[in-house]
C-alpha positions as CSV (number, residue, x, y, z in Angstrom):
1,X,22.6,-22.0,8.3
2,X,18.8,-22.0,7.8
3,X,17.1,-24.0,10.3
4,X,15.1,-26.5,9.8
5,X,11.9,-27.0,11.8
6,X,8.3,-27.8,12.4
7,X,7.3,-24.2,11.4
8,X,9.3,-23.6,8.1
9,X,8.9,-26.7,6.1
10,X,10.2,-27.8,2.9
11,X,6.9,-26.9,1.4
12,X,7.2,-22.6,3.2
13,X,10.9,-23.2,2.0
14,X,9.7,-23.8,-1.6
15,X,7.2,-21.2,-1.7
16,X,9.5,-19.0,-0.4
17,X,11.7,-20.0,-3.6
18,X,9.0,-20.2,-5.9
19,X,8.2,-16.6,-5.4
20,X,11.6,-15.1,-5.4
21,X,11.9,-16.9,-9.0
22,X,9.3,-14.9,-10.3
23,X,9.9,-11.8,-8.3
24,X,7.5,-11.4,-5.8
25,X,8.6,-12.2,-2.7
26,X,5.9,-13.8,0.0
27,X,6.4,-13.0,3.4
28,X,8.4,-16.0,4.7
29,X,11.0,-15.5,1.7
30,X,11.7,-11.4,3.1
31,X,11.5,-13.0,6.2
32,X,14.4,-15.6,5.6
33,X,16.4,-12.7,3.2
34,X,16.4,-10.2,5.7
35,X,16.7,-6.3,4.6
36,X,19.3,-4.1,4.1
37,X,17.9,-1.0,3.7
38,X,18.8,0.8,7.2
39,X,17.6,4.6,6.1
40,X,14.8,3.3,5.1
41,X,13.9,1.1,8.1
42,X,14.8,3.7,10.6
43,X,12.4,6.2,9.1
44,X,9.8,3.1,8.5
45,X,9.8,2.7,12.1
46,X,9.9,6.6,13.1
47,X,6.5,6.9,11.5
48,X,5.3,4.0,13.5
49,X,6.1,5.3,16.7
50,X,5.0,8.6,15.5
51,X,1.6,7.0,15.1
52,X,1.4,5.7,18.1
53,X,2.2,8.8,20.1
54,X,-1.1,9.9,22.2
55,X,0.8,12.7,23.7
56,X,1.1,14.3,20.1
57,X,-1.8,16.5,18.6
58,X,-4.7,15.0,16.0
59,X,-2.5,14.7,12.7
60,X,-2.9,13.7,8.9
61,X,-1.5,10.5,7.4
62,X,2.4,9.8,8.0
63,X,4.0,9.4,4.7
64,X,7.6,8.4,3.2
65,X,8.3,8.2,-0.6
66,X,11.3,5.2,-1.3
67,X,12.8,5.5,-4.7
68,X,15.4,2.8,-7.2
69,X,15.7,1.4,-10.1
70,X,13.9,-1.6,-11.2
71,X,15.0,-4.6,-9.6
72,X,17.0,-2.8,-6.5
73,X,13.9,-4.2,-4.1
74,X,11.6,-1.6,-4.0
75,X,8.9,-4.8,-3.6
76,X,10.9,-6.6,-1.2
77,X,11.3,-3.6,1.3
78,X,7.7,-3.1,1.4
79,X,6.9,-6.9,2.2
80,X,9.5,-6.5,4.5
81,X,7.6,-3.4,6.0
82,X,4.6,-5.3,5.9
83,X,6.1,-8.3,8.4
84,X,6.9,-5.2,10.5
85,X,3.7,-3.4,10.5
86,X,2.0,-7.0,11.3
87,X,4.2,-7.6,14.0
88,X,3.2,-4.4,16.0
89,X,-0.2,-4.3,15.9
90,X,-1.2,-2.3,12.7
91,X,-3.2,-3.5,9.8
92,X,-1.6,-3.5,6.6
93,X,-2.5,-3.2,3.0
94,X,-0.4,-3.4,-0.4
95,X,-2.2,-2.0,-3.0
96,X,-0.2,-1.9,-6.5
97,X,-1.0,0.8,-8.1
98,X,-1.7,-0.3,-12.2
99,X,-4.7,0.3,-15.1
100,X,-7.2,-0.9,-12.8
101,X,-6.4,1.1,-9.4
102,X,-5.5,3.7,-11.0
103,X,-3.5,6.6,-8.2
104,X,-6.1,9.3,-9.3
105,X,-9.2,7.1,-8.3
106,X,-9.5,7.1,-4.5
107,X,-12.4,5.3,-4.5
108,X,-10.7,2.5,-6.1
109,X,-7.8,2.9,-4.5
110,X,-9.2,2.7,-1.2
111,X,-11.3,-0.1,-2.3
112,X,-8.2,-2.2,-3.1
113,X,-6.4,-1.6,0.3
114,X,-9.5,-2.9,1.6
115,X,-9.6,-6.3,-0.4
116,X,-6.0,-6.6,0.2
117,X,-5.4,-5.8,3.7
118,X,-4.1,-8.3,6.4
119,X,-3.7,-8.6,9.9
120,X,-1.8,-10.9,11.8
121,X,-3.1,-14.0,12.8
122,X,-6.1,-13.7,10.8
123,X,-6.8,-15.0,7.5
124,X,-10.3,-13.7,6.4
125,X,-11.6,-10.5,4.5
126,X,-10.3,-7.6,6.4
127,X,-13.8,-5.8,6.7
128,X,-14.9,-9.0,8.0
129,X,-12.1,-9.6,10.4
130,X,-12.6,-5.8,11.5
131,X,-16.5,-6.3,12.1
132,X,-15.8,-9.1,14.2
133,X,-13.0,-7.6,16.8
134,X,-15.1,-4.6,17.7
135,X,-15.7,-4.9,21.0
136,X,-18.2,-2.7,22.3
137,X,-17.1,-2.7,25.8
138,X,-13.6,-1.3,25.1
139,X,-12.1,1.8,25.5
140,X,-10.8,1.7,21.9
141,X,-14.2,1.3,20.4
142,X,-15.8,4.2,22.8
143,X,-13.4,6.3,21.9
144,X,-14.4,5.3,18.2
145,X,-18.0,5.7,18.9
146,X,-17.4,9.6,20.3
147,X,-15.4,9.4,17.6
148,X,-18.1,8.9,14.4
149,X,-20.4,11.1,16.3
150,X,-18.7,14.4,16.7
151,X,-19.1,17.2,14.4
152,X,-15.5,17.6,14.0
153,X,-15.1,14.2,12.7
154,X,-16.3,15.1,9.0
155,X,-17.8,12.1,7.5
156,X,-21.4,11.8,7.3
157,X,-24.3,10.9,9.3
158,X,-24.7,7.7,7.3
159,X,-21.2,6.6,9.2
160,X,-22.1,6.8,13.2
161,X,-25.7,6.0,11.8
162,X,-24.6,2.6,10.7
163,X,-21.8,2.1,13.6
164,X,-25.3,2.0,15.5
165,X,-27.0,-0.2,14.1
166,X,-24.2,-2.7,13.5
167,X,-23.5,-2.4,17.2
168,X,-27.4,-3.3,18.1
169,X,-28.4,-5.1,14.9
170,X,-29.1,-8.9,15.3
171,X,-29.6,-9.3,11.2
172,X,-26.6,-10.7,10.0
173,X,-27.2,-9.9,6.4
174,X,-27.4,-6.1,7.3
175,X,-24.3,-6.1,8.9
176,X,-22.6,-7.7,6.5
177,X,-24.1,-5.0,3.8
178,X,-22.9,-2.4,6.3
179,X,-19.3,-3.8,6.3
180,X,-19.4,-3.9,2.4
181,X,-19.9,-0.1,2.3
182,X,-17.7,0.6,4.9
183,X,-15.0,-0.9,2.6
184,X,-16.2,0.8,-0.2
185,X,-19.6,-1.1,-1.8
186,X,-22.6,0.7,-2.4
187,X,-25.3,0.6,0.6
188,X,-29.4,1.7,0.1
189,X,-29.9,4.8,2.8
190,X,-33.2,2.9,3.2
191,X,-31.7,0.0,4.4
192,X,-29.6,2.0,7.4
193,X,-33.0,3.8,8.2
194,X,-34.4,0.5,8.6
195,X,-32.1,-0.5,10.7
196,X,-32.2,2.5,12.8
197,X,-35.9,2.0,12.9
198,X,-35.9,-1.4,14.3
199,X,-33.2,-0.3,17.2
200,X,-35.5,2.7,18.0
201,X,-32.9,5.5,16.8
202,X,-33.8,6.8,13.5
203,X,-34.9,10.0,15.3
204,X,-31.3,10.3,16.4
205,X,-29.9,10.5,12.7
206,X,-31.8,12.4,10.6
207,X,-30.2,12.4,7.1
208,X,-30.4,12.3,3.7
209,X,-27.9,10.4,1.2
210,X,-24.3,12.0,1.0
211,X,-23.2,12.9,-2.4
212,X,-20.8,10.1,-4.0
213,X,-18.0,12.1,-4.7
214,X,-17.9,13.1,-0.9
215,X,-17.4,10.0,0.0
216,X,-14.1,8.6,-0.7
217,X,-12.2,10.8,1.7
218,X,-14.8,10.5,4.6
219,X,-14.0,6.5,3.7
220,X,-10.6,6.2,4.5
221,X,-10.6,8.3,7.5
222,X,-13.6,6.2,9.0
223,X,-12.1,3.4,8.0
224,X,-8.5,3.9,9.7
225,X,-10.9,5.1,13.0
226,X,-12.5,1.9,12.3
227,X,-9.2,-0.1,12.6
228,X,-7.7,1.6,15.9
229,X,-11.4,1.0,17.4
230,X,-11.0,-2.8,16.8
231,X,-8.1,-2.7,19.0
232,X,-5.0,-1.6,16.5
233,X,-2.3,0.9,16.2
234,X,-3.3,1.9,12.8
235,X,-3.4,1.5,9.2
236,X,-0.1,1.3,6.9
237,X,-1.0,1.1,3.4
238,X,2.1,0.1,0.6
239,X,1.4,1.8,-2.1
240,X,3.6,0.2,-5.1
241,X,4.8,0.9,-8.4
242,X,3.8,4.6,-8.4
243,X,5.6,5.2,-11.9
244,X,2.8,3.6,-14.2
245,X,1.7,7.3,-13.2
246,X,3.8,8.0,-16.3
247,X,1.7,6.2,-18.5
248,X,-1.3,8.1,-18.0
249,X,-2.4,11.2,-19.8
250,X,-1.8,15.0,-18.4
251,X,-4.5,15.2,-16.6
252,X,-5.1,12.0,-14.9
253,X,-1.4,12.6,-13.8
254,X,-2.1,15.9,-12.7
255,X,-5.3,14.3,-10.5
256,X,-2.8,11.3,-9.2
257,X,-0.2,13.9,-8.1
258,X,-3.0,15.5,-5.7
259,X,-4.3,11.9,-4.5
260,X,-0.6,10.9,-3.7
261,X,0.1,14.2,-1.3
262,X,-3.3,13.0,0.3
263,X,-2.4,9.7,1.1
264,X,1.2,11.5,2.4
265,X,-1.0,13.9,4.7
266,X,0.3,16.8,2.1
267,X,-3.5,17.5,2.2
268,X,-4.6,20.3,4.8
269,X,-7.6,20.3,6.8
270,X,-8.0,16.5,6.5
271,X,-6.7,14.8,9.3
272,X,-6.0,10.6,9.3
273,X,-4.3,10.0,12.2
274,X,-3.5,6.6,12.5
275,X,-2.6,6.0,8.8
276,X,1.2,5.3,7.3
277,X,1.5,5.3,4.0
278,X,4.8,4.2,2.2
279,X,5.0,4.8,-1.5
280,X,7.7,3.2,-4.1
281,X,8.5,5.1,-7.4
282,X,11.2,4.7,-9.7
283,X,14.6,6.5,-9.4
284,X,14.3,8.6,-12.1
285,X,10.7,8.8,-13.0
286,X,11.2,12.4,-11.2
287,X,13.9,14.0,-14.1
288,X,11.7,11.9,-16.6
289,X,8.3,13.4,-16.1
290,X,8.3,16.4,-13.7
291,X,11.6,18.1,-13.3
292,X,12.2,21.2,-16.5
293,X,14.7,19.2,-17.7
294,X,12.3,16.3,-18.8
295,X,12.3,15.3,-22.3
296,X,8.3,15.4,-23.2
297,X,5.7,16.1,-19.9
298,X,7.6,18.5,-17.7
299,X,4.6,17.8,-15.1
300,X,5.9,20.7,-13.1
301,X,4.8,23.4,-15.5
302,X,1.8,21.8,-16.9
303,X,0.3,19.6,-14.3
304,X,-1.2,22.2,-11.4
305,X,-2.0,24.9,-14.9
306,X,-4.3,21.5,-16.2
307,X,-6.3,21.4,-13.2
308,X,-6.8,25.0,-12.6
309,X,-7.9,25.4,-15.9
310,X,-10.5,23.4,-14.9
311,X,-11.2,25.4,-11.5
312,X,-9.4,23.2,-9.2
313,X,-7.1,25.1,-7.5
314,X,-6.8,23.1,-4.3
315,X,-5.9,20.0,-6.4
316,X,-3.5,22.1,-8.3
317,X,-1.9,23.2,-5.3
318,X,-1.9,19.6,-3.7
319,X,-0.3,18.0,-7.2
320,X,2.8,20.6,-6.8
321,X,3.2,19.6,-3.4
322,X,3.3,15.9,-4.3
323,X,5.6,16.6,-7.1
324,X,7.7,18.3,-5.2
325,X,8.2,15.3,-2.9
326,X,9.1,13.0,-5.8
327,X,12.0,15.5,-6.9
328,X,13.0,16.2,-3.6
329,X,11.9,13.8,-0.5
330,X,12.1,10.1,-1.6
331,X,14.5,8.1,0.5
332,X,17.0,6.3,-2.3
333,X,17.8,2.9,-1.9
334,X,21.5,1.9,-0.7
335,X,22.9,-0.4,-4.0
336,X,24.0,-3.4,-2.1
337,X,27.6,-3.7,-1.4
338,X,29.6,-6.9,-2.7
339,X,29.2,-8.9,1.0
340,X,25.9,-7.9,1.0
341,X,25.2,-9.6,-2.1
342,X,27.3,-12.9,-1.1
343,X,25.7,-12.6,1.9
344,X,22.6,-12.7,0.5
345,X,23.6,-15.4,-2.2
346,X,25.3,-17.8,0.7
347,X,21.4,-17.4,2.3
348,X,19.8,-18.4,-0.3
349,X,21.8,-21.3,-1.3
350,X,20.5,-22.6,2.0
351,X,16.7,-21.6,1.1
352,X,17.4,-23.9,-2.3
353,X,19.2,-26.8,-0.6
354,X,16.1,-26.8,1.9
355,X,13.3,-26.8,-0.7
356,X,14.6,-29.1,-2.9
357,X,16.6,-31.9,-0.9
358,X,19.3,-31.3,-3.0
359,X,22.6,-29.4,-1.6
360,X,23.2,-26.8,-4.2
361,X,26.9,-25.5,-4.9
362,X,28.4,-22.6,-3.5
363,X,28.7,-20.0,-6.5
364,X,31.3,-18.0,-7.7
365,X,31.7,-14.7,-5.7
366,X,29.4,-11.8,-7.0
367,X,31.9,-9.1,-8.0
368,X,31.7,-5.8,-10.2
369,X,30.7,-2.3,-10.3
370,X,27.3,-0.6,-9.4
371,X,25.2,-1.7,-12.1
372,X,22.0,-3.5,-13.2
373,X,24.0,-7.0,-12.8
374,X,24.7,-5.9,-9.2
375,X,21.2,-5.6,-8.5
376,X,19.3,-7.6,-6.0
377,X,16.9,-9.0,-8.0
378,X,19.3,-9.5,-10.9
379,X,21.6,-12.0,-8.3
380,X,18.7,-13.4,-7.3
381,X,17.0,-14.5,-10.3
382,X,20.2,-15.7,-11.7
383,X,21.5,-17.9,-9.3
384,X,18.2,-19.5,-9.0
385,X,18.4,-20.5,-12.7
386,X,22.0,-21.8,-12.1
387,X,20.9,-23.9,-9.5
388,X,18.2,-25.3,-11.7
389,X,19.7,-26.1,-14.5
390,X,22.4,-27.8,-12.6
391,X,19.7,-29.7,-10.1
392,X,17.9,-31.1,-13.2
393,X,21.1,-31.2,-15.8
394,X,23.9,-32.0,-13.5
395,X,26.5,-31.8,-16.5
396,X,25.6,-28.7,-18.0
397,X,27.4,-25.5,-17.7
398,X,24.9,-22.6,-17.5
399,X,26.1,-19.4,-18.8
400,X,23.9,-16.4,-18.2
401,X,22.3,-14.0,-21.1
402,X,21.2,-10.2,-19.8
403,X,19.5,-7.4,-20.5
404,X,18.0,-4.0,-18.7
405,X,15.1,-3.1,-18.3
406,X,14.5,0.4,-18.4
407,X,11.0,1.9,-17.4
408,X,8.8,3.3,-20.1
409,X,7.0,6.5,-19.2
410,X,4.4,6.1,-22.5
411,X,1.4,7.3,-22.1
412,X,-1.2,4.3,-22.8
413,X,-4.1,6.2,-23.4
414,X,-5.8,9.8,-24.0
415,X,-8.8,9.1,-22.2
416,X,-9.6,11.6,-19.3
417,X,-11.5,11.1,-16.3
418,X,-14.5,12.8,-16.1
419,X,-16.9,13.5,-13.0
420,X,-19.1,10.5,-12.2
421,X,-22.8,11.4,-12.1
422,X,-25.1,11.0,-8.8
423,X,-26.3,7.7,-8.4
424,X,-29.3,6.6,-6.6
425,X,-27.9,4.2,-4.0
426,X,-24.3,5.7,-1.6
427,X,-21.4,5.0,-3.7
């Protein structure tokens, strides 16, 4: 039975409900549900302590790819990973990846993980929260300091430059406009001079304004330095709903294939230790978009030719690594076995009794073959509209109507990305 205390209210039991009807599931519903994705889990938690190893050489980002079929709880296992990553001592950040952050667009990207990042116990802006747990005594943050201002780092002098001057800096404003471009804002190089000036260091950083499109990289690697010097483990970002990829044209597909092996640290030379990035993607978007036996794109024979034609051939080479992964490398989910799915059901029954003061009925058992029906999120969804019906029309006999939804890989537009011009102020 779900107990009932002080901590989980009816209200957190409602929410909880609230967002499994519409199928986004907060944390206190994953919480309550539990997971049953062991693979998954297990290699979840390898990566984590693979992050965490300071016996273990400098490395890239730690990536997985997780693949199913809508509704199987792609979502759910990454809120679920979330909890987990909360728990011990990393930052996390779920970025859904859609029109507006789009996958080829680090820069937006990036930003996005930023805005949506969380850390346990801690409710404001991440940037914010990070700015205010540096401690400039530690060990973490020296290390972060010797960090910035090594040549071998490979970000920028504007990076250490302002990690001065937010150290030393009384102006609250500047600090805050420091933040902002650490998370991804623009920032005037005059105003960091300025700042070095008034500390009595802008001998030390002689520099002029890094080019934009250099930037986005040198962003996310600061920024996951940034995180461990505040006193964390590292960064996992949840990157979900990879298959709108499929909707965009040749070569922004080509361009998100290479972003994605980044984030996986497919990329060489660029090292982000400290980052874990977990990716979701459709079961088949693979054999419908990149594999030779796709109906229309056939990514794998046009994708990496797009970009060299256009003289990248270290993108080209990066976006056939990442589609290599997609065919080969994603970790399926398990299709949840009939107690699993009573299991599940009997658990939320107790959720819905909770929220609503109302002791809903036990429902018939869950039975049948591998199917859409048999889906999580299917069950789910269902029972909670039995219950409803029957909480608010006690006489009626709901009988369910269904239908699948299959993923569309259309493309929604034929616009290409171009290369953004220089702009006065740091991008």
């Amino acid at each position: 039975m779900v107990e009932h205390d002080d901590v989980l209210s009816n209200l957190t039991y409602r929410r909880a409900m609230e967002a499994l009807r519409n199928g986004v599931p907060n944390r206190e519903a994953v919480r309550l549900l539990g997971c049953n994705q062991p693979q998954a889990e297990r290699q979840f938690q390898e990566l984590l302590g693979r992050t965490s190893d300071t016996d273990a050489p400098p490395q890239g980002a730690l990536g997985m790819l997780v693949s199913g079929d809508f509704g199987a709880g792609k979502s759910h296992l990454l809120s679920h990973f979330e909890y987990q990553a909360l728990s011990q001592g990393f930052v996390c950040s779920k970025v859904a990846i859609s029109k507006e952050t789009p996958l080829y667009d680090l820069s937006k990207v990036f930003k996005s993980a930023m805005d949506n990042g969380r850390m346990l116990d801690r409710t404001g802006p991440l940037i914010e929260e990070i700015g205010l747990q540096l401690n400039y005594n530690s060990d973490e943050y020296s290390n972060l300091f010797s960090w910035a201002n090594s040549p071998s780092s490979g970000v920028h002098p504007i990076f250490p430059a302002s990690l001065l001057v937010h150290e030393r800096s009384n102006e609250l404003e500047l600090n805050r406009t420091i933040e902002s471009f650490w998370a991804g804002e623009r920032i005037k190089v005059s105003d960091v001079k300025n700042g070095l000036r008034q500390i009595g260091q802008l001998q030390s950083y002689p520099f002029r304004a890094p080019r934009a499109s250099d930037l986005p990289p040198q962003r996310l690697r600061f920024a996951t330095e940034l995180i461990k010097g505040a006193g964390y483990r590292g960064w996992v970002v949840l990157l979900d709903e990879i298959e709108l990829v499929g909707q965009y044209s040749l070569l922004q597909r080509a361009r998100s294939y290479a972003e994605l092996a980044r984030w996986l640290g497919q990329t060489q030379g660029e090292l982000y230790a400290g980052l874990v990035v977990v990716g979701t993607v459709t079961a088949d978007y693979a054999l419908a978009n990149i594999s030779a036996e796709a109906t229309s794109k056939k990514d794998r024979d046009y994708a990496g030719q797009r970009l060299r034609s256009r003289g990248d051939d270290n993108g080209a080479a990066r976006a056939e690594t990442a589609m290599r992964l997609l065919e080969r490398e994603c970790t399926p989910l398990s299709a949840p076995a009939e107690a699993d799915v009573n299991n599940t059901l009997n658990t939320l029954r107790q959720i819905y009794s909770e929220a609503y003061g109302w002791d809903a009925p036990p429902l018939e058992a869950r039975t049948g073959a591998a199917s859409f029906r048999q889906r999580m999120r299917y069950q789910i969804r269902s029972a909670i509209n039995e219950w409803d019906l029957l909480r608010l029309y006690p006489d009626s006999k709901p009988e369910t109507e269904e239908r699948e939804f299959r993923h569309q890989y259309v493309e929604i537009s034929d616009w290409e990305a171009g290369t953004e011009g220089d702009d006065p102020r740091v991008d």
